[in-house]
C-alpha positions in Angstrom: 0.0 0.0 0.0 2.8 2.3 0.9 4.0 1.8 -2.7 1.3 2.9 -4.9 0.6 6.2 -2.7 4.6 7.4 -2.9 3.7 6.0 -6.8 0.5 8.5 -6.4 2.6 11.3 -5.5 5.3 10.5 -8.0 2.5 10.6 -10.6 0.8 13.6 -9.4 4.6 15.3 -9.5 5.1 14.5 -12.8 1.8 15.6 -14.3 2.4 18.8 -12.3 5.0 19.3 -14.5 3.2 18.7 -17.4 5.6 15.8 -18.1 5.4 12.4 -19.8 6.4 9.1 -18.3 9.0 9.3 -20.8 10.1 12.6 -20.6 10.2 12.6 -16.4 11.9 9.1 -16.2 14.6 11.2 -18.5 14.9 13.7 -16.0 15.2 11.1 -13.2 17.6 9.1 -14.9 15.4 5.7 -15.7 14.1 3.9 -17.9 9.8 4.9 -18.6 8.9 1.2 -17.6 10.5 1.6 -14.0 9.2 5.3 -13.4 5.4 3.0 -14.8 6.4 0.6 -11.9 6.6 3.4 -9.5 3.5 4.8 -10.3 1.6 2.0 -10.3 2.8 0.6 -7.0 4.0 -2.7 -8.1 7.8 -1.3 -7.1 9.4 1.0 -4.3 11.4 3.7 -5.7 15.3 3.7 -4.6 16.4 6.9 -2.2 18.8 8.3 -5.3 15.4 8.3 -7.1 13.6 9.8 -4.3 16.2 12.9 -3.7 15.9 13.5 -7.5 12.1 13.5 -7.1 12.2 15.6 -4.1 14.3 18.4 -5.8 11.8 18.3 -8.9 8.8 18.6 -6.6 10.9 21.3 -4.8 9.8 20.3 -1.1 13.1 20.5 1.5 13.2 16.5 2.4 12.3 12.9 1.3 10.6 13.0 4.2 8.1 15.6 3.1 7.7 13.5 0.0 7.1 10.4 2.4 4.6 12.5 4.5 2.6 13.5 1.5 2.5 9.9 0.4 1.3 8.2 4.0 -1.2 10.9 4.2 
């Protein structure tokens, strides 16, 4: 469950930014088929994904991110 709601707020990042799956996995430095896996839940994202997240989203900590997400 935790999963899919950090994959929610990956998601909800992304089309904040008016980004594809392609184009954000680009700027995260994955392939699209893992950032899919993210958002779908079916796979955790690692912490180097999550610091590149939480600059993009421009909140001061993974922790914020983590809040949002368990929220």
């Amino acid at each position: 469950m935790k999963h899919k709601k950090m994959g929610n707020v990956i998601k909800n990042i992304r089309l904040h930014h008016h980004a594809t799956i392609r184009q954000f996995a680009y700027r995260l430095g994955i392939h699209s088929s893992t950032l899919h896996r993210y958002e779908s839940g079916s796979k955790a994202p690692s912490r180097r994904v999550l610091e590149k997240v939480q600059r993009i989203a421009g909140v001061d900590s993974i922790q914020e991110l983590v809040r949002v997400a368990l929220n």
